[in-house]
Backbone as JSON Lines, residues from 0, in Angstrom:
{"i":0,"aa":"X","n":[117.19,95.75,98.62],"ca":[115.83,95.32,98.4],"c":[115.44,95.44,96.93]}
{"i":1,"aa":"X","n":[115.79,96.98,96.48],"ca":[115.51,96.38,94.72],"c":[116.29,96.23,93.5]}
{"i":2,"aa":"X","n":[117.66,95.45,94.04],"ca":[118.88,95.21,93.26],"c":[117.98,94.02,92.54]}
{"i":3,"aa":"X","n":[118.32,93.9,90.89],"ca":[117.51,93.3,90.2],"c":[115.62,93.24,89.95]}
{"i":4,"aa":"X","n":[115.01,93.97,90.97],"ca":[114.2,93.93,90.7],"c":[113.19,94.82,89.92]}
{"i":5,"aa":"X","n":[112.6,95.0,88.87],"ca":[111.54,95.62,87.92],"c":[110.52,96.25,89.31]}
{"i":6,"aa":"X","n":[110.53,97.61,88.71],"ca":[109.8,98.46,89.6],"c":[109.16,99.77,89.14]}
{"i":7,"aa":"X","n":[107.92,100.74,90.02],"ca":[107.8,101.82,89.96],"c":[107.74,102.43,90.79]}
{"i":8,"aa":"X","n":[107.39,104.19,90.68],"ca":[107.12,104.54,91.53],"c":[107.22,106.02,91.26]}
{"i":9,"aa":"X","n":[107.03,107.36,91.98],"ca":[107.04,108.6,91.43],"c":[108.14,109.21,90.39]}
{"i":10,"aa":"X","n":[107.76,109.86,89.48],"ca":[108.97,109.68,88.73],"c":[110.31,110.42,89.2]}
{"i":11,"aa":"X","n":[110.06,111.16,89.94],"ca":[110.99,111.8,90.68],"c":[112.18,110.86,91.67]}
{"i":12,"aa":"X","n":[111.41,109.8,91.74],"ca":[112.44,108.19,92.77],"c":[112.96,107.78,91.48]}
{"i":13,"aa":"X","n":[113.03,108.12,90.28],"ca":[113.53,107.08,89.58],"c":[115.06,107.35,89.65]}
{"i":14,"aa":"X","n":[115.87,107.9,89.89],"ca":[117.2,108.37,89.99],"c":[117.38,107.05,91.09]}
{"i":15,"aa":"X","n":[116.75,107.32,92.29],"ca":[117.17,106.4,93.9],"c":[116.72,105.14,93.28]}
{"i":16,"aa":"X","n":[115.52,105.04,92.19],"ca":[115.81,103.12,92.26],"c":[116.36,103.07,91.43]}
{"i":17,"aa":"X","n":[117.27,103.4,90.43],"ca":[118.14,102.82,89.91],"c":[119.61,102.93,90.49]}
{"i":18,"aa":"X","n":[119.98,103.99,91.4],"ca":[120.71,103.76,91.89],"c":[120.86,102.39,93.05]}
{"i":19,"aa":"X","n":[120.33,102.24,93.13],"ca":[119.63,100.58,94.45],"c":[119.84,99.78,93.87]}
{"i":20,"aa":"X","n":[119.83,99.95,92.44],"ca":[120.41,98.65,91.58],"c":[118.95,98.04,90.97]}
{"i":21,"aa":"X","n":[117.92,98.94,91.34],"ca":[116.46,98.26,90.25],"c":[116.67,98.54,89.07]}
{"i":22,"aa":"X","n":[115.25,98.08,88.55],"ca":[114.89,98.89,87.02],"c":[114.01,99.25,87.17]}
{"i":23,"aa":"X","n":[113.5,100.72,86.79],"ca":[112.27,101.42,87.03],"c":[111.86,101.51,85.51]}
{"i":24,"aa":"X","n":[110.02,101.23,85.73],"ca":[109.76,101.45,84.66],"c":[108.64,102.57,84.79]}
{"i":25,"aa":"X","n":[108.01,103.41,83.7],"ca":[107.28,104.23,83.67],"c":[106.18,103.99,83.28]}
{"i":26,"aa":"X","n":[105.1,103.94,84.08],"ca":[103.49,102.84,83.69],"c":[102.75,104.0,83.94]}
{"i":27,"aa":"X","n":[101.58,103.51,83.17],"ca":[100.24,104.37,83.31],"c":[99.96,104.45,84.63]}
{"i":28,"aa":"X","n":[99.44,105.86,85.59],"ca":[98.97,106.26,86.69],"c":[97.72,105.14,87.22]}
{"i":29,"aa":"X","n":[97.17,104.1,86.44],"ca":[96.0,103.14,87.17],"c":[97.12,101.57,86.89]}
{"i":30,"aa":"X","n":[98.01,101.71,86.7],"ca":[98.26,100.16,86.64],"c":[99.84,99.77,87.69]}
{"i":31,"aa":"X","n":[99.92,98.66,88.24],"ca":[100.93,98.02,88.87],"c":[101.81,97.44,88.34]}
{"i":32,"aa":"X","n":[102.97,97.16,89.19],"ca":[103.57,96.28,88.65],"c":[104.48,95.29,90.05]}
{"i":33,"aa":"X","n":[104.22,93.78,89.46],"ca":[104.37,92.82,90.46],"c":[105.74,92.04,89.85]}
{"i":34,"aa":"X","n":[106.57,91.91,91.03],"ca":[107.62,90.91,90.63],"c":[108.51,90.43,91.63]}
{"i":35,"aa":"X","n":[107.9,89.52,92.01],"ca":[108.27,88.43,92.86],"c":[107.32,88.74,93.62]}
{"i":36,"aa":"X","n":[107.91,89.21,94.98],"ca":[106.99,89.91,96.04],"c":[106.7,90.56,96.53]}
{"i":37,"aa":"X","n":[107.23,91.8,95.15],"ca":[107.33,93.15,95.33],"c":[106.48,94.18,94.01]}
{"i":38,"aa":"X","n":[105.11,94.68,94.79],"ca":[104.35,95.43,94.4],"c":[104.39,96.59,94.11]}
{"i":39,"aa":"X","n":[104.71,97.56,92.86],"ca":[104.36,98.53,93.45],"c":[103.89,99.16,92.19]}
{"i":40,"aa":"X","n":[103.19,100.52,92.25],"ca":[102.46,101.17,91.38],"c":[103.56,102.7,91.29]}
{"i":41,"aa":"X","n":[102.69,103.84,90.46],"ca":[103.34,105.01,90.85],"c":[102.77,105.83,91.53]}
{"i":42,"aa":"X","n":[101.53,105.58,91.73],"ca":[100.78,106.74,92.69],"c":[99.89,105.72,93.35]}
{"i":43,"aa":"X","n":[99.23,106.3,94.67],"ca":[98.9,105.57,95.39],"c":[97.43,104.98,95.61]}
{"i":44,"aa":"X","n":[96.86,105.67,94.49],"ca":[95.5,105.11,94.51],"c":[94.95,104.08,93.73]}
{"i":45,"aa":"X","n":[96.38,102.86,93.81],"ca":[95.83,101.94,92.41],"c":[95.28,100.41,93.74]}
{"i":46,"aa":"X","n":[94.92,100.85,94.54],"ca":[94.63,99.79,95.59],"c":[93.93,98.99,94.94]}
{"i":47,"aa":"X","n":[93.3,98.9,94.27],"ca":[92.6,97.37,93.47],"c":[93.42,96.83,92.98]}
{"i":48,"aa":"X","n":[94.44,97.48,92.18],"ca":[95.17,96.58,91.83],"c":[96.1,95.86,92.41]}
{"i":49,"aa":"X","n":[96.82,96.66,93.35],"ca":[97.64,95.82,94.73],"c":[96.58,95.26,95.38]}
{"i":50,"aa":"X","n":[95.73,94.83,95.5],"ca":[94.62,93.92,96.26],"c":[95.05,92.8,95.3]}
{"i":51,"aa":"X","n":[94.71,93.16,94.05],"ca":[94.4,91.72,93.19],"c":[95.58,91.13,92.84]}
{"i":52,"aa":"X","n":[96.99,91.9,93.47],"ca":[98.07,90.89,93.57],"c":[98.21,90.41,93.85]}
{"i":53,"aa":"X","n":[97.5,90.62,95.08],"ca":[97.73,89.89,96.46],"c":[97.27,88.54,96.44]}
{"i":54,"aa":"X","n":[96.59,88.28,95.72],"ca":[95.68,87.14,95.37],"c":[96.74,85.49,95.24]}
């Protein structure tokens, strides 16, 4: 699921998504990151912004 794909998530997962074959990146605690059709932030209270992906 995230072989090639740009991602985040706690920094503690960053070992497991790069082993999966992602790329994890390290973003500010209020912002997302979208690519393709895969959302994700690093902590879980950025719901506006996964709303306004959704778009």
């Amino acid at each position: 699921m995230l072989r090639g794909k740009t991602c985040t998530a706690y920094a503690a997962c960053s070992p497991d998504v790069n082993g999966a074959g992602g790329k994890y990146l390290e973003i500010a605690v209020d912002e997302a990151i979208v690519d393709g059709n895969l959302v994700t932030a690093p902590v879980e209270h950025v719901e506006q912004d996964l709303e306004l992906a959704q778009v």
